[in-house]
KEBA-906569 format. One record per residue (C-alpha): x negated, y negated, z; residue in one letter; residue number from 0. Coordinates in pm, 1 decimal. Layout:
<atoms>
<atom><c1>X</c1><c2>Y</c2><c3>Z</c3><res>A</res><n>NUM</n></atom>
...
</atoms>
This chain:
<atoms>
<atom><c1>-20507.5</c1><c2>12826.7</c2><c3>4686.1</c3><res>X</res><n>0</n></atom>
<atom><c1>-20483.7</c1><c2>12574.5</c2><c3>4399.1</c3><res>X</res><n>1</n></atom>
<atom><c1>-20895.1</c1><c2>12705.8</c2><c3>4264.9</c3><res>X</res><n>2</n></atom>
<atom><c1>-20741.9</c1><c2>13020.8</c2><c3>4276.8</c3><res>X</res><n>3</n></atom>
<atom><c1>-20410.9</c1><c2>12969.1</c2><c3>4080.3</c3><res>X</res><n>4</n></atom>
<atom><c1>-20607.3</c1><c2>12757.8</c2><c3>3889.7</c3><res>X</res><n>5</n></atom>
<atom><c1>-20884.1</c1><c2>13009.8</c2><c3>3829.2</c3><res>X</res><n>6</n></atom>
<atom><c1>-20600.5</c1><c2>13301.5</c2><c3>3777.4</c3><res>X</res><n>7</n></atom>
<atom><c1>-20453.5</c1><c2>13044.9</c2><c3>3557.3</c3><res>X</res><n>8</n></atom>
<atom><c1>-20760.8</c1><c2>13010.4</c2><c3>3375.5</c3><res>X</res><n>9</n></atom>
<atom><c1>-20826.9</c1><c2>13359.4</c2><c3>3340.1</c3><res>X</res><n>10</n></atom>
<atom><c1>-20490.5</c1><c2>13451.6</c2><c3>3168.8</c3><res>X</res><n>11</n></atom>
<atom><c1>-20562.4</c1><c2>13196.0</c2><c3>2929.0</c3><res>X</res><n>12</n></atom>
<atom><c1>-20922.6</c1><c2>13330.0</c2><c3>2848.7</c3><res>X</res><n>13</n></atom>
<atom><c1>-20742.4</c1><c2>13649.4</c2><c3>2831.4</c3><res>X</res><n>14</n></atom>
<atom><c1>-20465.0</c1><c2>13533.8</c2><c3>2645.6</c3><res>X</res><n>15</n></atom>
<atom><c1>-20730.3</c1><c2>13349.2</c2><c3>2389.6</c3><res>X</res><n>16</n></atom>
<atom><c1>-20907.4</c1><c2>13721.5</c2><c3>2342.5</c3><res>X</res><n>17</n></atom>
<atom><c1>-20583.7</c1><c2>13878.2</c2><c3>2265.1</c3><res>X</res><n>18</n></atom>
<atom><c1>-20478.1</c1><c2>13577.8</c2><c3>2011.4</c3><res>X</res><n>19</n></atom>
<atom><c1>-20787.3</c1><c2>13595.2</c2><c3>1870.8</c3><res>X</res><n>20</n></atom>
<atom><c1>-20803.3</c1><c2>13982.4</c2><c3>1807.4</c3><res>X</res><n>21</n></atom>
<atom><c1>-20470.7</c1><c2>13985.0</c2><c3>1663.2</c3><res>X</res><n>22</n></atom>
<atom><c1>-20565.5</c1><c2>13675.4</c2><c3>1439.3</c3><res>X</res><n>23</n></atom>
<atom><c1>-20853.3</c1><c2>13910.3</c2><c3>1320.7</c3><res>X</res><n>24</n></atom>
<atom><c1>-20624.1</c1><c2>14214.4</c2><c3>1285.4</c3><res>X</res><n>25</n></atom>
<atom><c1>-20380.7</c1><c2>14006.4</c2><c3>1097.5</c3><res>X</res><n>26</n></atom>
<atom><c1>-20632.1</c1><c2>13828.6</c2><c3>847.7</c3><res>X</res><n>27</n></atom>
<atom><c1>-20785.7</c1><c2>14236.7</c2><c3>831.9</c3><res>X</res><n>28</n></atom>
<atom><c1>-20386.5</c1><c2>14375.2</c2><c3>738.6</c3><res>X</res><n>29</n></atom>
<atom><c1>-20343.7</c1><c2>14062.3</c2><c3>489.8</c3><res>X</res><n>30</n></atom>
<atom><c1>-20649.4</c1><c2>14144.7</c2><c3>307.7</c3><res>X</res><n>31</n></atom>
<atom><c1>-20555.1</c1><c2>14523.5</c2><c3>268.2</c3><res>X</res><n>32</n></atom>
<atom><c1>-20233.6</c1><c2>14379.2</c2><c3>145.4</c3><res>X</res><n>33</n></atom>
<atom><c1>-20395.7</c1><c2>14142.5</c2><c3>-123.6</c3><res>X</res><n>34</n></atom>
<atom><c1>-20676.2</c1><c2>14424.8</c2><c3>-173.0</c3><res>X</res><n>35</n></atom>
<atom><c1>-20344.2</c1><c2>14690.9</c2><c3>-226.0</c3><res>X</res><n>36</n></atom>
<atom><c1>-20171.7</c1><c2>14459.9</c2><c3>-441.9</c3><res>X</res><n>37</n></atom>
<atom><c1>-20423.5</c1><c2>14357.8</c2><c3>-671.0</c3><res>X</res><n>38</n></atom>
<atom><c1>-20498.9</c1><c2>14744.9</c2><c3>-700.0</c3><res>X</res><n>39</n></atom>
<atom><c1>-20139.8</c1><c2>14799.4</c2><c3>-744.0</c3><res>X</res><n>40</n></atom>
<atom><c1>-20120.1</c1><c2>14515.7</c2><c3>-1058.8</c3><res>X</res><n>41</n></atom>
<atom><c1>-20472.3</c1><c2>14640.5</c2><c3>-1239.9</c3><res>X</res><n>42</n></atom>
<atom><c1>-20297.9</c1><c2>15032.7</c2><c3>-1171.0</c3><res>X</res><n>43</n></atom>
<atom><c1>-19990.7</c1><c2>14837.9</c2><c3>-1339.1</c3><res>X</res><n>44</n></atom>
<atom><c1>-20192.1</c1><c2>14688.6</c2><c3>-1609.8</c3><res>X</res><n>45</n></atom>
<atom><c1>-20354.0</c1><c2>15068.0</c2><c3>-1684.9</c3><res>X</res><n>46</n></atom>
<atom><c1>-20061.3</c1><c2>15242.6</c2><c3>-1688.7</c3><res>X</res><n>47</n></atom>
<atom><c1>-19916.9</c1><c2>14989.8</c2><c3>-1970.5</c3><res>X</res><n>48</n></atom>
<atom><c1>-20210.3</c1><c2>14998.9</c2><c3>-2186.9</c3><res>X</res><n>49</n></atom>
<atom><c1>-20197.6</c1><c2>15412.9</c2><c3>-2119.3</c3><res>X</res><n>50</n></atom>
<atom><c1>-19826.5</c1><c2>15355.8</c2><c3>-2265.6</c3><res>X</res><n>51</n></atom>
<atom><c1>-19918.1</c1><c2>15108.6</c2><c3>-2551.3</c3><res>X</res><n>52</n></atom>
<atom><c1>-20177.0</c1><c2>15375.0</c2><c3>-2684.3</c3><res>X</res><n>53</n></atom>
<atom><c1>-19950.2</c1><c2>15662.8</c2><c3>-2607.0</c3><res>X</res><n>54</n></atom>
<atom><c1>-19638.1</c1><c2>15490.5</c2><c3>-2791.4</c3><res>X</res><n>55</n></atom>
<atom><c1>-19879.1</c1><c2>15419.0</c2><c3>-3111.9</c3><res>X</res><n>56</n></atom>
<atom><c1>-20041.8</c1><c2>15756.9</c2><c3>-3150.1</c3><res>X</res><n>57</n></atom>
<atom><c1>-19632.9</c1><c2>15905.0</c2><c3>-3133.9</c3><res>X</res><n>58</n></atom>
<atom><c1>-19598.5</c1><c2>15610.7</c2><c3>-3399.3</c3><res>X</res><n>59</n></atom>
<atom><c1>-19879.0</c1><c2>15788.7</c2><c3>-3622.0</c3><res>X</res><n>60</n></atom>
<atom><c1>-19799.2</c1><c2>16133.7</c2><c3>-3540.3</c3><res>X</res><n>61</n></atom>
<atom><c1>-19427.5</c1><c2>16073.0</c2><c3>-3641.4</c3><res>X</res><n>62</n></atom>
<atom><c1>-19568.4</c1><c2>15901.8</c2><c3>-3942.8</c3><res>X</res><n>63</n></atom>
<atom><c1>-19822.7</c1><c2>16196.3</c2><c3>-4007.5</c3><res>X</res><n>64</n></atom>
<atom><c1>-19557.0</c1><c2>16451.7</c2><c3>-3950.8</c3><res>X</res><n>65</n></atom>
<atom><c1>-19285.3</c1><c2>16278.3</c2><c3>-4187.0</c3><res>X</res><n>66</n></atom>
<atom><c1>-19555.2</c1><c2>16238.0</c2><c3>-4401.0</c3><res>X</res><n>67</n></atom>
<atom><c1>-19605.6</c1><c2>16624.7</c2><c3>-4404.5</c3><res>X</res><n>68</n></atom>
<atom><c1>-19233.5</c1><c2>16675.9</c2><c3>-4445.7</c3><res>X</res><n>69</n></atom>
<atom><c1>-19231.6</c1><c2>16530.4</c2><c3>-4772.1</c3><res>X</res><n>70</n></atom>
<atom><c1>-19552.8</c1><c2>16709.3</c2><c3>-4876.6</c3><res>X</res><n>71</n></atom>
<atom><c1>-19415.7</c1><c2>17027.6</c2><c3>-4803.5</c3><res>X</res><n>72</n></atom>
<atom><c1>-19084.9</c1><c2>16966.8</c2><c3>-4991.7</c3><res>X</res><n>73</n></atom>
<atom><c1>-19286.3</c1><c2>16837.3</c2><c3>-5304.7</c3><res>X</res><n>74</n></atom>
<atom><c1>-19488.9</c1><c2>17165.1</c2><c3>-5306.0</c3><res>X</res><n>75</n></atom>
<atom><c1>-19204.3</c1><c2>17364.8</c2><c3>-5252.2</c3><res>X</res><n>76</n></atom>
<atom><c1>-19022.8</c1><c2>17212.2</c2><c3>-5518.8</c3><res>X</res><n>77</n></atom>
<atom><c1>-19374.5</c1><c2>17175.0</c2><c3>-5764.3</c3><res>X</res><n>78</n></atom>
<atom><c1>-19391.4</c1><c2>17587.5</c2><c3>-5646.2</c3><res>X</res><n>79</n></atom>
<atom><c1>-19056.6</c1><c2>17661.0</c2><c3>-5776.2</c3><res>X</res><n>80</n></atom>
<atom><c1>-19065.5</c1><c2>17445.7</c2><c3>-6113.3</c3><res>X</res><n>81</n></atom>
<atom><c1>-19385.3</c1><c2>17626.3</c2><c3>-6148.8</c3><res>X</res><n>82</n></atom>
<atom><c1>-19271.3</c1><c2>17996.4</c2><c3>-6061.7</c3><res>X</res><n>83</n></atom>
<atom><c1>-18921.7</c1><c2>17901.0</c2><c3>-6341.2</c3><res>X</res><n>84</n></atom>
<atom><c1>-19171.2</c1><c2>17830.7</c2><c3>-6550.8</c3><res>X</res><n>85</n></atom>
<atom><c1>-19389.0</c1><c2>18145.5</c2><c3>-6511.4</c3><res>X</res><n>86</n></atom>
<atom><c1>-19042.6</c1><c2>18360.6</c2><c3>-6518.6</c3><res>X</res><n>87</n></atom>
<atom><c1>-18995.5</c1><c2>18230.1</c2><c3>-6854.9</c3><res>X</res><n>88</n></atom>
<atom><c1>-19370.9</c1><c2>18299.8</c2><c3>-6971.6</c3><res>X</res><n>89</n></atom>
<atom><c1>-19317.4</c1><c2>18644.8</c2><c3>-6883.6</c3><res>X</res><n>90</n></atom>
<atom><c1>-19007.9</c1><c2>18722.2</c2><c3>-7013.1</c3><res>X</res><n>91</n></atom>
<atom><c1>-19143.0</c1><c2>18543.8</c2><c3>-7316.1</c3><res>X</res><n>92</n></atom>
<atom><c1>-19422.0</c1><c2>18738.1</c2><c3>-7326.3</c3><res>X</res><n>93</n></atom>
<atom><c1>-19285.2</c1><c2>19093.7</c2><c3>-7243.5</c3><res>X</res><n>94</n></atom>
<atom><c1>-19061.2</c1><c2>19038.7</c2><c3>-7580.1</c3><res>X</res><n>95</n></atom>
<atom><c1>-19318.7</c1><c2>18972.4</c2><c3>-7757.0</c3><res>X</res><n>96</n></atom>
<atom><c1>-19520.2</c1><c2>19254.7</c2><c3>-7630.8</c3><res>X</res><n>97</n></atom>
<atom><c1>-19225.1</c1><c2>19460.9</c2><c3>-7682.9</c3><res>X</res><n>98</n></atom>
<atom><c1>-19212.1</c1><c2>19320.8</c2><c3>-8098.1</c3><res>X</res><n>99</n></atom>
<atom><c1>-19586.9</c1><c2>19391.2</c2><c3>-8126.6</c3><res>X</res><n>100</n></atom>
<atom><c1>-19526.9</c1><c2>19728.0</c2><c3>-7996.6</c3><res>X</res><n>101</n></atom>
<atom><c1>-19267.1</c1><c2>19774.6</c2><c3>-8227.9</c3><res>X</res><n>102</n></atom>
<atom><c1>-19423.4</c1><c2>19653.8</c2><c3>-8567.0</c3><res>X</res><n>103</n></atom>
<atom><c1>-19752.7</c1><c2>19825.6</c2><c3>-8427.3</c3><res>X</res><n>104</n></atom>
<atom><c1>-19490.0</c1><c2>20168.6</c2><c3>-8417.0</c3><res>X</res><n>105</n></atom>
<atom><c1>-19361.5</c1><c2>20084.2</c2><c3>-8777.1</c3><res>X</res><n>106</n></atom>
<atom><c1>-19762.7</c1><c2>20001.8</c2><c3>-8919.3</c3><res>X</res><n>107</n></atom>
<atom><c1>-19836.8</c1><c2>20369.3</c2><c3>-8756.6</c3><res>X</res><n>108</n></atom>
<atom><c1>-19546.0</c1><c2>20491.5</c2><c3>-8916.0</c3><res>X</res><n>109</n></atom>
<atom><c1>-19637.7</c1><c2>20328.9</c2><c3>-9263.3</c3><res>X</res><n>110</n></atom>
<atom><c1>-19972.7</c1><c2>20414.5</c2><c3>-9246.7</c3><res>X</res><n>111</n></atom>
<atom><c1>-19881.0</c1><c2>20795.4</c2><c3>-9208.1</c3><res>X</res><n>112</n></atom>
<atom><c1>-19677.0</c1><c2>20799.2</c2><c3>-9518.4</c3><res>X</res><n>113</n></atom>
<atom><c1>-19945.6</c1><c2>20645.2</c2><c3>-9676.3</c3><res>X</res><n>114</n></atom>
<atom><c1>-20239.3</c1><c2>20949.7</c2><c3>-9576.9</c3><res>X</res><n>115</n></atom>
<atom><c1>-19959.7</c1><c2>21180.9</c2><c3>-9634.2</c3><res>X</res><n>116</n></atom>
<atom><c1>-19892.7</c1><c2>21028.8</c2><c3>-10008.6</c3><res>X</res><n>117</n></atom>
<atom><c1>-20289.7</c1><c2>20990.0</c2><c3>-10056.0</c3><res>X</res><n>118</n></atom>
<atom><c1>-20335.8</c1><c2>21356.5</c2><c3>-9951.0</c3><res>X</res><n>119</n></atom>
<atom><c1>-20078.0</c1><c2>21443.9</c2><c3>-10160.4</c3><res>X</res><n>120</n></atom>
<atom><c1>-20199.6</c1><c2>21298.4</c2><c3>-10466.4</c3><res>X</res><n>121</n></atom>
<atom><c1>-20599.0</c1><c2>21385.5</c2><c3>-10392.4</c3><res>X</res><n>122</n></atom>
<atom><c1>-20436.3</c1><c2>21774.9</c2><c3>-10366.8</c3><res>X</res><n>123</n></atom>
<atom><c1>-20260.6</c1><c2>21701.8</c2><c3>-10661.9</c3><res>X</res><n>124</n></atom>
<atom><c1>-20548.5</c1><c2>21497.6</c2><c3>-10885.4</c3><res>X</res><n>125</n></atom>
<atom><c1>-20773.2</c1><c2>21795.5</c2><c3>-10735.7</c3><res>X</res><n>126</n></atom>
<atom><c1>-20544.6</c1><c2>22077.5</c2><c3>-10846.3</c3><res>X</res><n>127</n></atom>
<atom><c1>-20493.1</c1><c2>21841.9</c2><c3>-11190.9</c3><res>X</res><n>128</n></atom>
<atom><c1>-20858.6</c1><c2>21825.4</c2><c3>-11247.1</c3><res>X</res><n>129</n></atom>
<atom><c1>-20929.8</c1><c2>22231.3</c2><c3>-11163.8</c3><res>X</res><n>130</n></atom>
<atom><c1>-20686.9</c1><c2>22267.3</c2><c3>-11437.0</c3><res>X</res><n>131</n></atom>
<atom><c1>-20866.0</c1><c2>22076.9</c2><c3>-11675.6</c3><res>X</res><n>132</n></atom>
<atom><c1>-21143.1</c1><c2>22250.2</c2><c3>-11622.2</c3><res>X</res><n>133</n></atom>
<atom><c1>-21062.9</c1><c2>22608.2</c2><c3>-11614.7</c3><res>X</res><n>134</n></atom>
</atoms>
């Protein structure tokens, strides 16, 4: 009876040894995944910040760019408007003095139509002047 306690005895220790050793393995096998998961989890970590460094600078430049747009849009818009004041006066400028060339062109027209009419008038009258002289 003893050999066969003993033997029962040494069987549940064999058996116990299989078991200890299989969840030694399963353990070491979970503890791995968990390094494997966190290492995963800290170069994920490290991605993600670099992602967010490089996101955060190119708002940095875009706000830049776009600011610096702002301010080129307001100089043009004020460069525009100096400029159109400007051409507002040219033409005014230049309609009144279209406007006095049309009128001393009118009063050369004029002048020069008294003058035909006075030459006509005294060609008639040197023609009539010199029939006379002859007849």
């Amino acid at each position: 009876k003893d050999r066969e306690v003993s033997a029962k005895i040494t069987r549940q220790t064999a058996s116990d040894q299989e078991v200890i050793a299989f969840l030694d393995e399963r353990v070491q096998e979970l503890e791995r995944a968990v390094d494997n998961h966190h290492q995963e989890r800290m170069e994920a970590g490290k991605s993600v910040d670099k992602v967010k460094q490089a996101s955060e600078r190119q708002v940095e430049v875009l706000t830049d760019m776009l600011t610096y747009e702002r301010e080129q849009k307001v100089d043009a818009e004020k460069e525009w408007k100096s400029t159109k004041k400007v051409l507002v006066k040219e033409v005014k400028h230049c309609r009144a003095r279209i406007l006095a060339l049309e009128a001393e062109r009118d009063g050369f027209r004029q002048e020069n139509d008294r003058l035909r009419e006075a030459l006509l008038s005294l060609s008639s009258k040197a023609n009539r002047s010199f029939d006379n002289s002859l007849a």
